[in-house]
C-alpha positions in Angstrom: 0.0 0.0 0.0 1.7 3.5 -1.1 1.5 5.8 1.9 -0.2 9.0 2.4 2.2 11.8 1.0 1.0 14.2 3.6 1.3 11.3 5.9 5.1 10.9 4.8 5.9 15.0 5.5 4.4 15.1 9.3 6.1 11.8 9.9 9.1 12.7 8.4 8.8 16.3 10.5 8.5 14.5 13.9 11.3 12.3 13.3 13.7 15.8 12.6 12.4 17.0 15.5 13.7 14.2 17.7 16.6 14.1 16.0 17.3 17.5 16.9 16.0 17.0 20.5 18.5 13.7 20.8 21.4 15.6 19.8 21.4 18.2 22.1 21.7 21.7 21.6 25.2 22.2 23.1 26.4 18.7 22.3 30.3 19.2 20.7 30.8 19.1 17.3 31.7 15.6 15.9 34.8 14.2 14.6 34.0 11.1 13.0 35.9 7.5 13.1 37.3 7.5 10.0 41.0 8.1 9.0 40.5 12.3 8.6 39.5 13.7 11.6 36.5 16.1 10.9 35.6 19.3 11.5 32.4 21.1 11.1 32.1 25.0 10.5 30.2 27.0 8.0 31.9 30.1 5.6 29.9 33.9 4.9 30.0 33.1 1.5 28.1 29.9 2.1 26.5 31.1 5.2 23.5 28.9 4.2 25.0 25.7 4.3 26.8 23.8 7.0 30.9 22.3 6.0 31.7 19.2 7.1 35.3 18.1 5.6 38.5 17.0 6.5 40.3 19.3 9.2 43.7 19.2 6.8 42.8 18.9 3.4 45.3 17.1 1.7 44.9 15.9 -1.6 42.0 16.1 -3.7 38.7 15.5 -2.2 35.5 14.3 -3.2 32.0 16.1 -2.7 28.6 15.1 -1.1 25.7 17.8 -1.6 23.1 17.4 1.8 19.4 17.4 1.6 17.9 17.6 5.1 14.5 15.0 5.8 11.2 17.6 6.3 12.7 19.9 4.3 14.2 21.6 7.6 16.7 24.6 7.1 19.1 22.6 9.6 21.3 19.6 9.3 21.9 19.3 13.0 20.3 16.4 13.9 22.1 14.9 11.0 26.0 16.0 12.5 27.3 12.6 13.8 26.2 10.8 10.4 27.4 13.7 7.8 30.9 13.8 10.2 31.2 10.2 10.1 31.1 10.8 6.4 33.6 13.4 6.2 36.0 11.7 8.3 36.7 9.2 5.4 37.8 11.9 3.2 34.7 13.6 1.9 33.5 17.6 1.8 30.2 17.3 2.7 28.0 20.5 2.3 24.9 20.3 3.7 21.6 22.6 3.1 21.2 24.8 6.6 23.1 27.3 8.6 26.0 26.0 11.0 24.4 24.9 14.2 21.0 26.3 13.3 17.8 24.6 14.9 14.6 25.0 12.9 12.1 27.0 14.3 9.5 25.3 15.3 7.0 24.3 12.3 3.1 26.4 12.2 0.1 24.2 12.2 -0.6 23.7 8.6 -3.7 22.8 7.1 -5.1 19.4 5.9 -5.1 20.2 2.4 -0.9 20.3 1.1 -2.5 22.7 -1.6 -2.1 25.7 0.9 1.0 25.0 2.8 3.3 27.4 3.0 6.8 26.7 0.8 9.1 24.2 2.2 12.3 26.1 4.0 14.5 24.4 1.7 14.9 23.6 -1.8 16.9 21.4 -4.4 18.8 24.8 -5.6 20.9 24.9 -2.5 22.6 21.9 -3.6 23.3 23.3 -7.0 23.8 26.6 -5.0 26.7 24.7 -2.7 28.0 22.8 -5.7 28.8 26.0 -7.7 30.5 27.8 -4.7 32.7 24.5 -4.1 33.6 24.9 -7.9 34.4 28.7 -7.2 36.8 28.1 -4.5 38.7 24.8 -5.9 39.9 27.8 -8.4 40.1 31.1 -6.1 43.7 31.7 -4.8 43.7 31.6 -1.1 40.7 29.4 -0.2 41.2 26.3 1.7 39.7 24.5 -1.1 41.9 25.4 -3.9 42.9 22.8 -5.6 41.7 20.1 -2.8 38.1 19.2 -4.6 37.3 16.6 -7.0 34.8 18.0 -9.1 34.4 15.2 -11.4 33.2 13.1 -7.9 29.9 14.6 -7.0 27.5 13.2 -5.0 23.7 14.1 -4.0 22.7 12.5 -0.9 19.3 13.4 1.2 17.1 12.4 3.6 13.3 11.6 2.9 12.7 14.9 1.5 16.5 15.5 1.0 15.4 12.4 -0.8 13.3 14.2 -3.3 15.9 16.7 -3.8 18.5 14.7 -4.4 17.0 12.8 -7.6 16.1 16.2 -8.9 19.4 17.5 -9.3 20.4 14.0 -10.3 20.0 14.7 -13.8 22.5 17.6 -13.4 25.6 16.1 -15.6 28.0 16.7 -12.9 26.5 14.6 -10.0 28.3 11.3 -10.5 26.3 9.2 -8.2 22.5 9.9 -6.2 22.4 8.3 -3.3 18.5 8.4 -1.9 17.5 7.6 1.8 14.1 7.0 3.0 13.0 8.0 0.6 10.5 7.8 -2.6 8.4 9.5 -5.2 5.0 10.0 -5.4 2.2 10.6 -8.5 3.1 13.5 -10.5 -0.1 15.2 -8.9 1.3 15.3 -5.6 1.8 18.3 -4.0 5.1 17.1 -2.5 6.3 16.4 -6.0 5.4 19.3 -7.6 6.3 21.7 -4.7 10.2 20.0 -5.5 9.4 20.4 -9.2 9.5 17.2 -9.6 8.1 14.3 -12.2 8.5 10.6 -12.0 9.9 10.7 -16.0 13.2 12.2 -14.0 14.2 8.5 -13.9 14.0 8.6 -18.2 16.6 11.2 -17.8 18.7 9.7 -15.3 22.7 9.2 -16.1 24.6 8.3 -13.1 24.5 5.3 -11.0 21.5 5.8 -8.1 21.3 4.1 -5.0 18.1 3.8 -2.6 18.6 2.9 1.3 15.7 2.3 3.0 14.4 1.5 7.0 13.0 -1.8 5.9 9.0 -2.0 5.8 8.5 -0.2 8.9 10.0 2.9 6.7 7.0 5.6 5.9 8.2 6.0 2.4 9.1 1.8 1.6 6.1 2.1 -0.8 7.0 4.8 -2.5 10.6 3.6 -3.1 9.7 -0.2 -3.8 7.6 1.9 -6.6 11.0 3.6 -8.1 12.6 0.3 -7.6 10.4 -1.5 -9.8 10.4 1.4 -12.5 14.1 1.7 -11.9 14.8 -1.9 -13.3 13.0 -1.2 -16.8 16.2 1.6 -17.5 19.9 0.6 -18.5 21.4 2.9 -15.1 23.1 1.3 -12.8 20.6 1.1 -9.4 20.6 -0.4 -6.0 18.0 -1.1 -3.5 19.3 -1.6 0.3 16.9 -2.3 3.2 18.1 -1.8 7.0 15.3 -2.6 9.6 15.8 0.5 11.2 12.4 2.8 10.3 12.6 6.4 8.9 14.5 7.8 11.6 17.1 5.2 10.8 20.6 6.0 12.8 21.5 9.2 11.9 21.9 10.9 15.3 23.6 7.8 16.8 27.5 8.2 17.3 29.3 8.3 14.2 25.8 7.8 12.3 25.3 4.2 13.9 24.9 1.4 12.0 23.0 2.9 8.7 25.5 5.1 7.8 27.6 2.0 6.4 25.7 1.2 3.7 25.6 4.8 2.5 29.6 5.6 3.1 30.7 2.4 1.4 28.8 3.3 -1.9 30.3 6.7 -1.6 33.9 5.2 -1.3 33.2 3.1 -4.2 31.3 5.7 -6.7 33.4 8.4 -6.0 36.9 7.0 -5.0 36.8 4.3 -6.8 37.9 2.0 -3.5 37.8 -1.8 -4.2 36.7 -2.6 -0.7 33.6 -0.4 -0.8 32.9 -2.0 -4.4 33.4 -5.6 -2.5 30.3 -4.8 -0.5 27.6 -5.0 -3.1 29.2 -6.9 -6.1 29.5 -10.2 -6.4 27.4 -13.1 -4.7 29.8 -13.1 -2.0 29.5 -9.7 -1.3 30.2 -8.2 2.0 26.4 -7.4 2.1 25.6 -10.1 0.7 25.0 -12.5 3.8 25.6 -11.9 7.2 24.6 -8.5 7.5 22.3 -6.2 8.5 21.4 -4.8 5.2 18.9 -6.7 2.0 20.4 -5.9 -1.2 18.8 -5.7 -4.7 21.0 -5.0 -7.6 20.1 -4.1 -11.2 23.4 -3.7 -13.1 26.1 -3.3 -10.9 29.8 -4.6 -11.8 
């Protein structure tokens, strides 16, 4: 049964709420467990984005464009997963001021026709992506010469979700990574609010990967629905399920366990790292058996 879409946007609300709540206000910023010890921060020229990266760039670094769940102006309650991330050698930028709560949401009314717009959109990733592209060139940024623009990543959260297989179809994202997430009809006011249409997925040239909560996840219909459309197109698509519900483990230490499913298909896609390819190809695959997550693959080598 496809869920409610308006069911899927209060849902998705209260579970960034108590992500927020869990993480506490004051809480210190992460550092991730990975190899780069991270640091978080945001810049004036990008003061509507949050920068999680390496604390000493060396080298050249890949980037992950953020999408927040509900649509929130905050990727807070997201910190220990998106540091996590950038602790394995990623610059994460991330739609929401550094350290910035939402204020708290206004009753809206039953019918999604006359809500208010959401306090996000999908431009701020292209927004982000630009200024990355900016600095990687301008003499005296931190960033100059350090980014991998040909390694671009979308990655959101349920309505992050959305976002991120909008600017899919922009030729330099290299990889959309979707999580609890899915789309609705075209009619939906969630879809076209994100300006949205399910023939996105005709237009669609980069390798696109869905991880989902399991069946417990609000928006498992929607993305067993992209699955199935997914498999009838010659780009390279995954399906992962983790019985952890829409809230999955982003506010848990270092992400918790779902972020492992998301950072080794980032290591692959973007760094090309044989270990994080070893997790979902081949019958023996290190997700294959034995693990928390279900796999479904439709042309991966």
């Amino acid at each position: 049964m496809r869920c409610a879409p308006h069911a899927t946007v209060r849902i998705s609300g209260m579970v960034m709420v108590s992500l927020l709540l869990a993480s506490g206000a004051l809480a210190a910023d992460p550092t991730g467990s990975g190899p780069e010890r991270a640091m978080v921060y945001s810049e004036s020229a990008l003061s509507s984005h949050t920068i999680y990266r390496p604390a000493d760039l060396k080298g050249r670094y890949p980037v992950v464009l953020w999408g927040n769940g509900s649509c929130v102006n905050s990727s807070f309650g997201y910190r220990e997963f998106l540091a996590e991330i950038a602790s394995h050698g990623f610059i994460v930028l991330a739609i929401g001021p550094y350290r910035d709560s939402p204020a708290p949401r206004q009753p809206r009314a039953a019918d999604p026709a006359q809500w208010p717009p959401f306090e996000t959109s999908y431009k701020q990733m292209i927004d982000a992506l630009d200024w990355i592209t900016t600095e990687n060139r301008r003499s005296g940024s931190p960033f100059n010469g350090k980014v991998a623009l040909d390694k671009v990543a979308a990655l959101g959260h349920s309505c992050g979700g959305l976002q991120t297989v909008k600017v899919s179809t922009d030729p330099r994202i290299t990889t959309a990574v979707v999580l609890n997430s899915g789309m609705m009809t075209d009619d939906d006011q969630y879809m076209i609010r994100h300006e949205l249409k399910r023939s996105v997925l005709d237009q669609m040239h980069a390798p696109i990967a869905y991880f989902i909560g399991g069946e417990n996840d609000i928006a498992y219909a929607n993305s067993e629905t992209d699955w199935t459309e997914l498999q009838q197109r010659q780009v390279p698509a995954l399906n992962a399920q983790m019985d952890v519900g829409h809230g999955a483990t982003y506010s848990q230490p270092n992400g918790g366990a779902f972020v492992t499913g998301p950072l080794a298909w980032l290591q692959w896609q973007l760094k090309g790292d044989a270990r994080g390819r070893a997790m979902f190809v081949g019958e023996t695959c290190g997700f294959c058996s034995g693990a928390p997550w279900r796999l479904r693959r439709h042309l991966l080598k």
